[in-house]
Backbone as numpy.savetxt, mean C-alpha at the origin, in Angstrom:
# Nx Ny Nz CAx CAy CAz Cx Cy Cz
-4.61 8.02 -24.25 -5.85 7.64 -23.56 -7.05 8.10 -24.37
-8.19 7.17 -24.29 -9.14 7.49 -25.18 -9.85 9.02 -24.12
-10.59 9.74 -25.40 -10.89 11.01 -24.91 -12.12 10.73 -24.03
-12.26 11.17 -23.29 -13.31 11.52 -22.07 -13.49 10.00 -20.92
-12.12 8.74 -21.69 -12.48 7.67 -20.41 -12.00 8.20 -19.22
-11.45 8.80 -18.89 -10.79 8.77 -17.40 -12.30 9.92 -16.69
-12.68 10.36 -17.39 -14.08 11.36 -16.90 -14.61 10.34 -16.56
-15.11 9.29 -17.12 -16.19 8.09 -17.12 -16.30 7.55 -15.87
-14.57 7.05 -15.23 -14.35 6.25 -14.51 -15.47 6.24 -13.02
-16.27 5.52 -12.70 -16.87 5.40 -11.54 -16.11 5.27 -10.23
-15.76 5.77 -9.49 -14.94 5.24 -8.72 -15.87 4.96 -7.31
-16.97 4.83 -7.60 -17.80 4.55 -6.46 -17.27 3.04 -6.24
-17.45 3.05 -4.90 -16.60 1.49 -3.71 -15.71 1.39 -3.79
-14.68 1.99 -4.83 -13.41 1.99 -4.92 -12.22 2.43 -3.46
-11.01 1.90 -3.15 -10.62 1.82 -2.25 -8.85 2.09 -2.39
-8.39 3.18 -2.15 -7.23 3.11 -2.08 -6.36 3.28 -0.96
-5.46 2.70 -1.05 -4.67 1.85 0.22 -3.31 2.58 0.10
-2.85 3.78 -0.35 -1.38 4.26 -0.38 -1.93 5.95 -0.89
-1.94 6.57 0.23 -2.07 8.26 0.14 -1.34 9.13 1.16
-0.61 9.61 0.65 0.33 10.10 1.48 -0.52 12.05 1.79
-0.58 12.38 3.11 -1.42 13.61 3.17 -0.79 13.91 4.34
-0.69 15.56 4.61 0.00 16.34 5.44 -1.27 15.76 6.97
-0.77 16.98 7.69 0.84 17.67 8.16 1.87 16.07 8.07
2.57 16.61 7.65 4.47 15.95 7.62 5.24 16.34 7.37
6.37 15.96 6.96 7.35 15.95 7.02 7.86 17.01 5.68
7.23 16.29 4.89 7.46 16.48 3.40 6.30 17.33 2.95
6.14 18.29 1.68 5.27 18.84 1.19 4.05 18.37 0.41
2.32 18.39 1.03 1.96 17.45 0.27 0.88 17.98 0.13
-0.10 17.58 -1.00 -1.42 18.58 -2.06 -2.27 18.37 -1.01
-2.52 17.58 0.06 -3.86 17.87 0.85 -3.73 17.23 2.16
-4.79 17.47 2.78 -4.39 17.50 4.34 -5.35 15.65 4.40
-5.18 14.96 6.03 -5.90 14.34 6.29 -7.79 14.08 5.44
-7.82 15.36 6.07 -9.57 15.90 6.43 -9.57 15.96 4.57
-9.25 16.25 4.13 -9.38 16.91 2.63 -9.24 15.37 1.80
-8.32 14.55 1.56 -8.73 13.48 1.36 -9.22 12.37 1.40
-10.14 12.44 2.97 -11.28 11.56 3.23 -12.57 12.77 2.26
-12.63 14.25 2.29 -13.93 14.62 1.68 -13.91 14.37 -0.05
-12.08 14.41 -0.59 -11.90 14.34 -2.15 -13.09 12.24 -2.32
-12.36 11.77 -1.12 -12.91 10.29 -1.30 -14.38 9.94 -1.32
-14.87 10.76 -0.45 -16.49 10.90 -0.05 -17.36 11.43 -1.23
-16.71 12.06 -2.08 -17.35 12.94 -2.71 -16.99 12.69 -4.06
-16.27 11.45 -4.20 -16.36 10.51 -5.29 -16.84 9.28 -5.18
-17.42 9.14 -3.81 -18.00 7.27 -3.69 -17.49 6.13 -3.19
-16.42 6.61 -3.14 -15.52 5.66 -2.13 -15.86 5.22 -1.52
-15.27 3.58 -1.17 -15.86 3.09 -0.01 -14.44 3.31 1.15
-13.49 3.69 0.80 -12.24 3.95 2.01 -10.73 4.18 1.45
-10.15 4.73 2.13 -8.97 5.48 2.05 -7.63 5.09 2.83
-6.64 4.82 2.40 -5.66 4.75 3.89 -5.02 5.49 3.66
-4.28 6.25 4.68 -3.46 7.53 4.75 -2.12 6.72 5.26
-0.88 7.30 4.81 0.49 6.68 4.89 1.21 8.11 5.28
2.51 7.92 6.39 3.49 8.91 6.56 4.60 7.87 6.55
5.89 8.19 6.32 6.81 7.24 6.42 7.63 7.53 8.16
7.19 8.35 8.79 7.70 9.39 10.12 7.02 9.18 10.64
5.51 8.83 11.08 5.00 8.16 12.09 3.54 7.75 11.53
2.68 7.52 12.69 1.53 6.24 13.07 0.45 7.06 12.60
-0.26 6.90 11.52 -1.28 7.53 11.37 -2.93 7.03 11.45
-2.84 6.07 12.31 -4.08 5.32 12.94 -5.06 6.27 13.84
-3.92 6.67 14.50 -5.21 8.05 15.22 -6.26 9.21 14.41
-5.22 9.66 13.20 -5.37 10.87 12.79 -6.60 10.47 11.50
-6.38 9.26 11.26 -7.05 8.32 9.92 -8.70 9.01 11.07
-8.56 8.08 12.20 -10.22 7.63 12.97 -10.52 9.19 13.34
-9.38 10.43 13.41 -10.09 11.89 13.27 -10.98 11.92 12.26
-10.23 11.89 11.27 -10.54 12.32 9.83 -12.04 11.59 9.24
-12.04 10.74 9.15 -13.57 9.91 9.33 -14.26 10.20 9.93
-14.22 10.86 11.38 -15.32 10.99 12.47 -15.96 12.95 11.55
-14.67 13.13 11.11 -14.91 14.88 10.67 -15.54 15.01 9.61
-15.81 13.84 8.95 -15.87 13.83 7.35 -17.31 13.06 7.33
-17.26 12.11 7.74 -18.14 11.09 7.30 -18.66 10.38 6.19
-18.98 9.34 5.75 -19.82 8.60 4.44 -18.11 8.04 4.00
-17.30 7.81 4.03 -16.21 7.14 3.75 -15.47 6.37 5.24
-14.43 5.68 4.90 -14.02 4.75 5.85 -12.37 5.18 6.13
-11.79 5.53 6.67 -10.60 6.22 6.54 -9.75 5.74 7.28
-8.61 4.68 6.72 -7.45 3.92 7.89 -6.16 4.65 8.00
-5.49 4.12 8.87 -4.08 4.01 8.82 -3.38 3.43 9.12
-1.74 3.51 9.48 -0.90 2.36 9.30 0.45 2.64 10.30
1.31 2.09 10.46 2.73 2.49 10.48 3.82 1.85 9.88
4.68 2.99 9.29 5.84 2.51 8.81 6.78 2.29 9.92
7.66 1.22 9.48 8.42 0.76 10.65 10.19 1.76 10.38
9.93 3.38 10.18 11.26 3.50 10.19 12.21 4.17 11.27
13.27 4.74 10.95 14.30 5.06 12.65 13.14 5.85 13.55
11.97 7.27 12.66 12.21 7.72 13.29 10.59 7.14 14.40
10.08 6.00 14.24 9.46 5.88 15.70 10.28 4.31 16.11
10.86 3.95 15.79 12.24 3.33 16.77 12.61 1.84 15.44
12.22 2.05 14.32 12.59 1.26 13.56 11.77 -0.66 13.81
12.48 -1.44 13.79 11.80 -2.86 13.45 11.38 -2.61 15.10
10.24 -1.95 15.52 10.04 -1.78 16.80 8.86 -2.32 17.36
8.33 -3.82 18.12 7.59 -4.52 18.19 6.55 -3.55 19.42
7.04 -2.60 20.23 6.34 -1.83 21.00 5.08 -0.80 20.49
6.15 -0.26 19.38 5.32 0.74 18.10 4.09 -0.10 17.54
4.47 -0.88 17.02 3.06 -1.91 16.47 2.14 -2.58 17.18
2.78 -2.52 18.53 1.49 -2.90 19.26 0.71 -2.24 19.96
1.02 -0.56 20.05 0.52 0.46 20.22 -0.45 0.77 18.91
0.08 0.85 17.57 -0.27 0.85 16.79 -1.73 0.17 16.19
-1.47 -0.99 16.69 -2.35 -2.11 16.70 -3.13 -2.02 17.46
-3.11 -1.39 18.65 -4.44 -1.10 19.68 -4.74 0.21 19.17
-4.08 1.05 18.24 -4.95 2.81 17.66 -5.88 1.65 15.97
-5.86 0.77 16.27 -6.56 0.35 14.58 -5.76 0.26 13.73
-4.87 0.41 13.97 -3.84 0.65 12.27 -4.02 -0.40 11.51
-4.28 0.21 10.46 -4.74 -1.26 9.36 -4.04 -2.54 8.77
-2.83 -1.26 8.65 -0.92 -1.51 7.63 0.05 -1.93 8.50
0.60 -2.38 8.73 2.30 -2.57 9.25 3.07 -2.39 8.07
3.62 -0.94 8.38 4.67 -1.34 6.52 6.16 -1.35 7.40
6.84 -2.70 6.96 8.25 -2.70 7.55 8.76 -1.76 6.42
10.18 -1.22 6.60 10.98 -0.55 6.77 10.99 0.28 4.91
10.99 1.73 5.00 11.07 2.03 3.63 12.12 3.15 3.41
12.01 4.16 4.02 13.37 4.75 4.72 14.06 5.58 5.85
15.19 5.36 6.32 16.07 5.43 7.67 17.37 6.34 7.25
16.84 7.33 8.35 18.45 8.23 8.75 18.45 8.98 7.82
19.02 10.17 7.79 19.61 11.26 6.84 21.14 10.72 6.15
21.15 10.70 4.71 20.54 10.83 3.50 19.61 9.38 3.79
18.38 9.23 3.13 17.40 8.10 3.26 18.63 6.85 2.97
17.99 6.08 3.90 19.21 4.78 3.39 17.90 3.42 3.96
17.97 2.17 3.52 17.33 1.39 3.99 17.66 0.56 5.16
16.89 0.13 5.60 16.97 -0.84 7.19 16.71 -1.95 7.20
17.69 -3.02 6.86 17.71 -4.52 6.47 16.34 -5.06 7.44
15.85 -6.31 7.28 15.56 -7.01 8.35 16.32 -8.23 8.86
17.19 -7.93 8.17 18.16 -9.83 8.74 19.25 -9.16 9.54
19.54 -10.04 10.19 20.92 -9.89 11.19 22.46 -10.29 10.48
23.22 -10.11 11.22 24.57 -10.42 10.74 24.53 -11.94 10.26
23.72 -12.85 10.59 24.00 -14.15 10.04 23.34 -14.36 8.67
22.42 -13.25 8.40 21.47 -13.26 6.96 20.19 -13.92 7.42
19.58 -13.91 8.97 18.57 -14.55 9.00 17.72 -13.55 9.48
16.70 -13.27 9.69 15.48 -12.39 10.14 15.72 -12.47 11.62
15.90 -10.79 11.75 15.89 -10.14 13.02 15.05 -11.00 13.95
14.83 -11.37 15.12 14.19 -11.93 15.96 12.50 -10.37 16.10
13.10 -9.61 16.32 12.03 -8.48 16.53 10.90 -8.57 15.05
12.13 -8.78 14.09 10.71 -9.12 12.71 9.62 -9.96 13.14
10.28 -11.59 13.35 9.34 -12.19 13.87 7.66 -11.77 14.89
8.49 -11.36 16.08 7.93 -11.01 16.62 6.64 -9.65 15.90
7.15 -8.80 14.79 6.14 -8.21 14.79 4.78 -8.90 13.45
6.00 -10.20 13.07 4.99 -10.59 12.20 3.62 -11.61 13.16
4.31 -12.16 14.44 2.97 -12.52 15.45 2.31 -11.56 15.71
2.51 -10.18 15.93 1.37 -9.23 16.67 0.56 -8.90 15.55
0.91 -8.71 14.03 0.43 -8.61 12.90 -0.67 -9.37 12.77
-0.17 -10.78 13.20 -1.40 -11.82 12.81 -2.52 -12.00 13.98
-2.10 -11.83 14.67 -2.79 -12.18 16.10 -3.81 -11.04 16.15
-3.19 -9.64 15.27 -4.37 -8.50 15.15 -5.31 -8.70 14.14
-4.99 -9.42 12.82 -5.84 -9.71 11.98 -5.77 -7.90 10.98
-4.06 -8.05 10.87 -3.95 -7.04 9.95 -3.34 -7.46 8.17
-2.64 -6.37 8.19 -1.80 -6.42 7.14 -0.36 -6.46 7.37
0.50 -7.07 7.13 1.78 -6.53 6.94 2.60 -6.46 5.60
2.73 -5.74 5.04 3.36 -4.84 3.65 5.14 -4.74 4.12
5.83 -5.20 2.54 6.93 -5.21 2.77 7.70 -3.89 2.80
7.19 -2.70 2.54 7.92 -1.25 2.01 8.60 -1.82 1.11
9.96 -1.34 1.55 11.14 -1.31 0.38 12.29 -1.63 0.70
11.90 -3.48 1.66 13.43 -4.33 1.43 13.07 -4.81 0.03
14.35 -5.28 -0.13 15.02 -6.04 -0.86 14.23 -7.34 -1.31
14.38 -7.93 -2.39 13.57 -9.16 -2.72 13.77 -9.90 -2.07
15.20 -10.31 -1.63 15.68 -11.93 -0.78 14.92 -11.74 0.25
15.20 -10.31 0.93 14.39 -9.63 2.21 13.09 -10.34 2.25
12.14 -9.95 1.10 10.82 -10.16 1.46 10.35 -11.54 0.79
11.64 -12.41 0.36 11.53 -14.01 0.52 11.54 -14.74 1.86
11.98 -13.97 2.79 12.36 -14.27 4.08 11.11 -13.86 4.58
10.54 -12.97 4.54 9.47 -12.33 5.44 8.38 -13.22 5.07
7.84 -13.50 3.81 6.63 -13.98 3.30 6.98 -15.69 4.02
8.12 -16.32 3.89 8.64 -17.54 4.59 7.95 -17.98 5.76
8.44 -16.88 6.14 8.10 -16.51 8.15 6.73 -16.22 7.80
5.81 -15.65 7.34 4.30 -15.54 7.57 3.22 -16.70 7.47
3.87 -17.58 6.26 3.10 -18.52 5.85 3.52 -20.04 7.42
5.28 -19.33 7.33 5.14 -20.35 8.36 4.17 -20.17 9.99
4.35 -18.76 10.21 3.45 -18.27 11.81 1.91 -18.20 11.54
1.57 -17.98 10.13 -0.01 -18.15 10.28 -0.24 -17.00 9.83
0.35 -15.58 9.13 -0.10 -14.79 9.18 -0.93 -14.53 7.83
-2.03 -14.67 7.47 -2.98 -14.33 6.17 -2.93 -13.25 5.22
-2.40 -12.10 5.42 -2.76 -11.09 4.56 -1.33 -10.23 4.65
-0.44 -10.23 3.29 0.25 -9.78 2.85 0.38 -8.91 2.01
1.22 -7.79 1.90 1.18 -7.12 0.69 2.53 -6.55 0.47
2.60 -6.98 -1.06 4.42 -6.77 -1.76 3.97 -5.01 -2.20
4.57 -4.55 -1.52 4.66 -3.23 -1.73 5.10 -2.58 -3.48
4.65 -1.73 -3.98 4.89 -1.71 -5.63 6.18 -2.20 -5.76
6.47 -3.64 -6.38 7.46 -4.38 -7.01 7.96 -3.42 -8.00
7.24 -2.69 -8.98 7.61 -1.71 -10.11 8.75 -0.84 -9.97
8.51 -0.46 -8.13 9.25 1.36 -8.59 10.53 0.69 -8.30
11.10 1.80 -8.72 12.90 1.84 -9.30 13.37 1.26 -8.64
13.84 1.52 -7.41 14.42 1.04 -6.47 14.26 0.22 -5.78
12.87 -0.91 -6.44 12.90 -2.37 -5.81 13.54 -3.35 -7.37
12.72 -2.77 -8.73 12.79 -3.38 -9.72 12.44 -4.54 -9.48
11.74 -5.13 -9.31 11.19 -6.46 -9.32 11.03 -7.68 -10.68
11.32 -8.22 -10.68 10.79 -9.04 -11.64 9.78 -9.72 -12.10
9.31 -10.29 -13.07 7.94 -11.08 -12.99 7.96 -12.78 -12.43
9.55 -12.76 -12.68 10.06 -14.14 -12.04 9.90 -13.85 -10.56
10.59 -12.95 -10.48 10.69 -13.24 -8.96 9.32 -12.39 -7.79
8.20 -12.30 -9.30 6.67 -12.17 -8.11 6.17 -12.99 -8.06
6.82 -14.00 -8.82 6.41 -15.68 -9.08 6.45 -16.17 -7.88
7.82 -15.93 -7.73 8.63 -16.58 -6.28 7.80 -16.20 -4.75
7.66 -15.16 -4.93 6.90 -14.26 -3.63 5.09 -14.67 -3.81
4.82 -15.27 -4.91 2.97 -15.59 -5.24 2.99 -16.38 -3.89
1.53 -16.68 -3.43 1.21 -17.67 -2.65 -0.74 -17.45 -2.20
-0.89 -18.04 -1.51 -1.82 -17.92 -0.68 -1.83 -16.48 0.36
-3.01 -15.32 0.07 -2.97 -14.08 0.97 -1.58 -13.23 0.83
-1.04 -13.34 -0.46 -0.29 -12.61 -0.55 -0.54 -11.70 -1.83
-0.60 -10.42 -1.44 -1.38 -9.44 -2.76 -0.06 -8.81 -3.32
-0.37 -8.03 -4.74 0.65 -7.31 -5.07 0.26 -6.07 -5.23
0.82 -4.72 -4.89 0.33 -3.61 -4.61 1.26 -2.72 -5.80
0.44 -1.88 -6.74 0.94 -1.64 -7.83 0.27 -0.35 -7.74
1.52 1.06 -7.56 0.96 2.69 -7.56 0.68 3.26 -9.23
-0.65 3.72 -8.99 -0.38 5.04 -10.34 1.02 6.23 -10.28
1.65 5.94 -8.97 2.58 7.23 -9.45 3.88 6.59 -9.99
3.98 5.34 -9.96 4.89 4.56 -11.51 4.30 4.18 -12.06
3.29 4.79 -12.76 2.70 4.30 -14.16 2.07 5.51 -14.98
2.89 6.70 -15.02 2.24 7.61 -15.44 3.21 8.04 -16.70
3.74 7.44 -16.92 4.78 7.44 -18.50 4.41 5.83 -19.00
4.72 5.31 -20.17 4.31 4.51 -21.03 4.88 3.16 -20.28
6.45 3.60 -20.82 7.00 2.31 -19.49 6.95 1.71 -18.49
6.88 2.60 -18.08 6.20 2.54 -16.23 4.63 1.52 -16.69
4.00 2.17 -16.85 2.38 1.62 -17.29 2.65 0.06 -18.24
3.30 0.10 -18.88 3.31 -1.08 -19.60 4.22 -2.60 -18.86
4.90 -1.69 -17.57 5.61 -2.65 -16.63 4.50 -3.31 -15.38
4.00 -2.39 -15.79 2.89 -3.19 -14.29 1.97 -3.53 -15.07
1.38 -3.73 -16.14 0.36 -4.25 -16.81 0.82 -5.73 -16.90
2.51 -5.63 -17.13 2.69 -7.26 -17.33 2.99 -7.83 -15.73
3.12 -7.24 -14.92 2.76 -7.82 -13.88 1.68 -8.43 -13.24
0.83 -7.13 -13.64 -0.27 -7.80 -13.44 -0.98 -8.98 -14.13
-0.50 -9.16 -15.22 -0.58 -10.57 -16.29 0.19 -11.59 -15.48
1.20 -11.30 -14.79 2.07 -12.58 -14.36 1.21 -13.39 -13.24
0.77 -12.36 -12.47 0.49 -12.76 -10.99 -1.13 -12.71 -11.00
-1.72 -12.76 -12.31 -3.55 -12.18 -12.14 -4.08 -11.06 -10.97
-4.97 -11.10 -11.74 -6.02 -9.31 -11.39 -6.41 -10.06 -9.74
-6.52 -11.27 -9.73 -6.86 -11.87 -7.70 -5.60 -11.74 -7.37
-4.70 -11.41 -7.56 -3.18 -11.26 -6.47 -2.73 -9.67 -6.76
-3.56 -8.87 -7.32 -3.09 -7.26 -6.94 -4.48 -6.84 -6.65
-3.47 -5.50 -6.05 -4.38 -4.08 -5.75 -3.83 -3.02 -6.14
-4.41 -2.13 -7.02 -4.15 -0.77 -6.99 -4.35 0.89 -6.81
-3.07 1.29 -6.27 -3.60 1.87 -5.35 -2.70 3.30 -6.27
-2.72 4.65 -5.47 -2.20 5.77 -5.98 -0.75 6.37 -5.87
-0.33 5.76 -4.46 0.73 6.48 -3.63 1.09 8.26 -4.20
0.24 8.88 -4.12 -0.12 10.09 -4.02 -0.53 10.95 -3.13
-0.45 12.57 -3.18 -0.38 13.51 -1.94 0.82 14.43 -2.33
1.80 14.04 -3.06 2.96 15.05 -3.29 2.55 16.50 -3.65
2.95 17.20 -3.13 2.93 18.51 -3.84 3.29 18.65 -5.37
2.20 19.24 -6.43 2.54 19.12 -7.09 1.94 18.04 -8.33
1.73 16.67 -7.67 1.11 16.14 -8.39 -0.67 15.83 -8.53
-1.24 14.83 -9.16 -2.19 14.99 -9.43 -3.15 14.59 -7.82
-3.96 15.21 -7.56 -4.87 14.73 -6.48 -5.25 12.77 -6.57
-5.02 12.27 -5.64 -5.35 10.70 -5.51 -6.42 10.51 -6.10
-7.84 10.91 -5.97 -8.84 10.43 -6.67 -8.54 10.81 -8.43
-7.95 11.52 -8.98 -7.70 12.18 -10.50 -6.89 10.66 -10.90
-5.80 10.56 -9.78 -4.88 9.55 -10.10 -5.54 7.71 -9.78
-6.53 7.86 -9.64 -7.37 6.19 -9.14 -7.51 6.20 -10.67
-9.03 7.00 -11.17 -9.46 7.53 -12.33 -8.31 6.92 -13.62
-7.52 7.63 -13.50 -6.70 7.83 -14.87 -6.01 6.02 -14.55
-6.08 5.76 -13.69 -5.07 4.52 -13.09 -5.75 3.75 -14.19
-7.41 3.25 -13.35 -8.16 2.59 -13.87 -8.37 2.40 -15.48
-8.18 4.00 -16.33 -8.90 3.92 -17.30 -7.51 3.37 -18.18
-6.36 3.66 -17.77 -5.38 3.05 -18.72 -5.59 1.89 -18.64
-5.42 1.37 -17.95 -5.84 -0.36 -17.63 -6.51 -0.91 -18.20
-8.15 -0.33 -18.18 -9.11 -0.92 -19.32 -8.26 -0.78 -20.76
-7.79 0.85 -21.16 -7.85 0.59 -22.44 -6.72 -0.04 -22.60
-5.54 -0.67 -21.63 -4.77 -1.90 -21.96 -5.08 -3.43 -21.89
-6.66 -3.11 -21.83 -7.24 -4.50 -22.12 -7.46 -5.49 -21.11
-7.82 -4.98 -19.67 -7.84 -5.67 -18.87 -9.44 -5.47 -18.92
-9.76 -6.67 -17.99 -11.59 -6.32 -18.15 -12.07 -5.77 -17.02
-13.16 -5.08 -17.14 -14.21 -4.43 -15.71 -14.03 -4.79 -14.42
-14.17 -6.50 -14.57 -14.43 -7.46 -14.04 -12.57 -7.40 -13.31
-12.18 -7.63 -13.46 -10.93 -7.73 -13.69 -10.23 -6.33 -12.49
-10.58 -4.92 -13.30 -10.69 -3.27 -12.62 -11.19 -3.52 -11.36
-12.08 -3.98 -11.51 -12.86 -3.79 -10.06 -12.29 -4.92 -8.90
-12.11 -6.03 -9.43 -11.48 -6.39 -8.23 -10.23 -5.92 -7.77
-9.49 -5.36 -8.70 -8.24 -4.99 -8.05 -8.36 -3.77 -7.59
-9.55 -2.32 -6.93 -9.68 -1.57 -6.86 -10.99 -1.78 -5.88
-11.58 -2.50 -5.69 -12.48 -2.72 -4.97 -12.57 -3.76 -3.92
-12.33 -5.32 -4.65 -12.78 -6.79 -3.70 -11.51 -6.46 -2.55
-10.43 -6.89 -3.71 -8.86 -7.30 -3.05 -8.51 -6.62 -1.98
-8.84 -4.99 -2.09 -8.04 -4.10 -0.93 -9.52 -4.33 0.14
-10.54 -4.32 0.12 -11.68 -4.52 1.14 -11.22 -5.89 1.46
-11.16 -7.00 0.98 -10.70 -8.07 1.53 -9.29 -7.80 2.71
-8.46 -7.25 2.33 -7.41 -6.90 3.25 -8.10 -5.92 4.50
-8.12 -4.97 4.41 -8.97 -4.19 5.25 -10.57 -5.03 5.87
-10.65 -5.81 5.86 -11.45 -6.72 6.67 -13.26 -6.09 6.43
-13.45 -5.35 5.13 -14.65 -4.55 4.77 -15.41 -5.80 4.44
């Protein structure tokens, strides 16, 4: 990285949509309250906070009211432990603001995943159903971490019920492996691709989502940090460094900024 770009980076209006922050489950570098002030106090125009264990729509509209000058959401993951593909959860959810619907990323001790199709290979009836309350709220719904056929099926069902605003959860990390063919397959109308700095912080990693982002153009992603681990770099350090590899892999300003600014405010209804 060239010396002093990632200092440079402005991250004023900038918007990240994947921050994982305590109390939870798991061990993590900062609390709620602490990364709406890290966000505020770099210019941000908003933040979403993620747990994979429950609904963080309430704790998001704390954290904003405590903080102020930033915009601070949240979401729910759809896994076992608030009742899995659970159309009750999201519509609770959906009346606390939640921004996100992320179906299913992981279930049960040792983590294992939670199909959405039934024994015949077709989409759970309850999917459906939460992809109407999704739309009817004028949210998001994000695939987590089914399976590709999985979220050929899901994106199917959205375009067919009406629902506008999608997001393919990082295609990159390991355990989806995605292809550039098959983000081809998943492209469409309101369907974004969501690409973390925390697989792109080795060469490979970074040089795999750069050509993604070539496949599918800088208007069909957003990127975001999926950061908060103990241990690693603070989310705003990791926007920063995101951004500046990017430029110096030759993407343009123009280009940075929408995928860090327009795209995720467009989803979030800013």
């Amino acid at each position: 990285m060239k010396e002093g770009l990632t200092e440079s980076i402005d991250l004023g209006d900038a918007i990240d949509l994947h921050i994982h922050t305590g109390p939870d489950v798991r061990r993590r570098s900062l609390t709620d309250v602490e990364a709406a002030q890290q966000a505020r106090d770099s210019d941000m125009r908003a933040i979403l906070i993620k747990s994979h264990v429950t609904c963080t729509a309430d704790r998001a509209q704390i954290a904003e009211a405590l903080v102020g000058g930033v915009r601070v959401f949240g979401g729910l993951v759809l896994n076992e432990q608030v009742g899995g593909l659970n159309p009750a959860a999201v519509e609770a959810a959906l009346a606390l603001h939640a921004a996100v619907v992320w179906l299913p990323t992981f279930g049960g001790q040792p983590p294992t995943r939670t199909t959405v199709f039934d024994s015949t290979g077709q989409l759970k009836p309850a999917v459906r159903e939460i992809i109407a309350l999704v739309r009817d709220a004028d949210r998001v719904l994000a695939t987590g971490h089914i399976r590709f056929q999985e979220s050929l099926a899901v994106v199917a069902a959205t375009r067919e019920m009406g629902l506008s605003k999608v997001l393919i959860t990082h295609p990159e990390w390991p355990g989806l492996n995605l292809s550039t063919e098959q983000l081809g397959a998943l492209q469409g109308e309101g369907v974004l691709f969501e690409h973390c700095y925390l697989n792109a912080r080795d060469r490979a990693g970074l040089e795999r989502i750069a050509a993604q982002i070539r496949a599918v153009g800088a208007e069909s992603t957003v990127l975001t940090t999926d950061l908060g681990q103990a241990g690693n770099p603070f989310p705003v350090e990791g926007m920063r460094a995101f951004m500046a590899d990017l430029l110096r892999l030759g993407f343009s300003p123009a280009d940075v900024d929408r995928m860090v600014r327009n795209n995720p405010a467009w989803l979030l209804g800013l």
